[in-house]
Every structure is written in C-alpha cells, then in structure tokens.
N, C-alpha and C positions, 0 to 999 in steps of 0.2 A: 497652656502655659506651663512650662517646665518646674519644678519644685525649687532649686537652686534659683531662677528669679525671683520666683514668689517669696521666696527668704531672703533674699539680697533687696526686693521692693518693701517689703517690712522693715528691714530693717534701717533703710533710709528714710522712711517714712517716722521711724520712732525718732527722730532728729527735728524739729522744730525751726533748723533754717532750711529744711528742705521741703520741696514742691516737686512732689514724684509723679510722669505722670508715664503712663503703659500705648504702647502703641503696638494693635494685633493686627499681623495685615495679610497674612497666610491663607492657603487653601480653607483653615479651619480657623476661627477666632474665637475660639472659649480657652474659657478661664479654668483650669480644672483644680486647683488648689486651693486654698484661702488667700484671702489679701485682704490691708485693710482699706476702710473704707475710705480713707481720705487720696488714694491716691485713683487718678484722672486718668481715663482708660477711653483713646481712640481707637474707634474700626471706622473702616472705608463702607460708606452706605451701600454700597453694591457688593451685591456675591460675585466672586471668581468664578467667572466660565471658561469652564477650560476648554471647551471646544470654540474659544475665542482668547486663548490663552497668550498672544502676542498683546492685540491691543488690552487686557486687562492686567498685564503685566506692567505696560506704559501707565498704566489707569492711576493701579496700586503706586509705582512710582512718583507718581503726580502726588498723589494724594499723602505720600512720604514727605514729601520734599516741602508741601505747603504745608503740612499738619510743624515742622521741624522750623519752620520759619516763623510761624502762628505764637509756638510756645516758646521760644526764644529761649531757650536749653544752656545751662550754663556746659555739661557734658552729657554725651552722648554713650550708650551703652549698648551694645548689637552682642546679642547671644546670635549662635547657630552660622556653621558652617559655612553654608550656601548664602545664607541669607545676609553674612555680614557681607557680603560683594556689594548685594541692594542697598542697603544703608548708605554705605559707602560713593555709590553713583548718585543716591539720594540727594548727598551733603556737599557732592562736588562743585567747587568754587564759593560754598558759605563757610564761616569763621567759626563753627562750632568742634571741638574736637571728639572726636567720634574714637573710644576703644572699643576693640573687637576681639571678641573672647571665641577663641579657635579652641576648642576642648579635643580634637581627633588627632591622628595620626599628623604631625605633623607635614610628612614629604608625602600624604595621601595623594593620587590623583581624583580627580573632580570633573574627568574631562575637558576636554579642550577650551571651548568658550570658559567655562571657570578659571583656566589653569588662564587662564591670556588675563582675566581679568583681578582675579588675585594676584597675580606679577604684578598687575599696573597699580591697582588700587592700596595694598595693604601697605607699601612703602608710605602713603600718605595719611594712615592713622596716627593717631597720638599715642597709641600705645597697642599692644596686642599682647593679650592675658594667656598665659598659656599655665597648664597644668601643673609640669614638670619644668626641671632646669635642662634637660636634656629636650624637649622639647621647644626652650627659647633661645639656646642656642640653634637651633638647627632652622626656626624662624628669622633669629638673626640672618645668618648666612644668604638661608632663601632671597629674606623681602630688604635688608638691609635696615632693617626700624632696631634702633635702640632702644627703643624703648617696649 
C-alpha cells in the first residue's frame, strides 16, 4: 500500500463519522506502512495466478464489485493508474461515486485495451484528482469530466 493512502486512510479514519474500510486486490496485497487499526481491510481469499490471469482477473473483479456492494460506500476512492479502469468496470451501473486519482503523465499511453477503456470509463467518474492544474486541464479536454 502506497504511503499517500496510508495517510489519506488515517486521516479519515481520525474523523468519527467515518467508516474507512481498504480494499487489496493486486498481484500483491500487503500493507507496507502503518494504518490504523480501526479501519477494515478486504483481500480476495484467492491468490492471483497469472498463469490463469484471464479468469482471475474476472475473479478479482467479481469479488470488487460484491466486496463494493456489501459495504455500501458513501465514496469511492481508486488510487493507481491501471487500476483505477478496474474500479471503474467494478462500479459500472451501481450509484456509488467512484474519484480516481490519475497521479502520471497525463496524455500517457497505457496501450491500447487501456487507452479504449479510460476513453469509455473516466468520463463517468465523479471526479478525477490530478496533481497539477496543467494536468486537469489536459484531463479535461481528454475525458471531458468537470470535475
């Protein structure tokens, strides 16, 4: 877990009407920083095989999409690049608003299947957190999200 969540999840956490909970669903799912202990950390009972890495992709997915429905999330928070696509496929057709925190180059390429799916997908975040102001303009323009 990257150092910037693990101090963005404390510090929601130091808040009393909130109910923080972590969801690890990657190749790797440790925690490498401190957190505290009140917040509520899913992982998907199965390891990732990647030499089965279609269906445990779908797997992961699944288990996104039920874990996000289970805890009935007032928002949604997607760190990381690649990953915030998945979130985002995750959440497709549920009422939750999901920001996604794009921290790269903005006009990066990501390859093809990404670049098709960040088209489709990021216009329908509620927000996408960017760095710099030079950076959300240039999101703007891309994905067309105001916000």
């Amino acid at each position: 877990m990257e150092r910037v969540m693990s101090e963005l999840a404390a510090y929601f956490c130091s808040k009393e009407e909130y109910e923080v909970h972590l969801v690890l669903y990657g190749l790797t799912r440790e925690i490498f920083y401190p957190i505290p202990e009140t917040i509520i950390v899913h992982k998907p009972i199965f390891e990732f095989d990647n030499s089965k890495r279609t269906w445990n992709t779908f797997k992961t997915l699944w288990f996104l999409r039920q874990k996000i429905k289970k805890v009935q999330p007032d928002t949604i928070l997607s760190f990381g690049e690649l990953w915030n696509n998945f979130v985002l496929l995750a959440t497709l057709g549920l009422k939750f608003p999901v920001f996604v925190s794009d921290r790269c180059q903005p006009d990066k390429r990501w390859g093809r299947i990404q670049e098709i799916l960040r088209n489709k997908l990021y216009p329908n975040a509620a927000g996408v957190i960017c760095q710099t102001e030079t950076a959300r303009k240039i999101f703007q323009k891309m994905f067309h999200n105001e916000n």
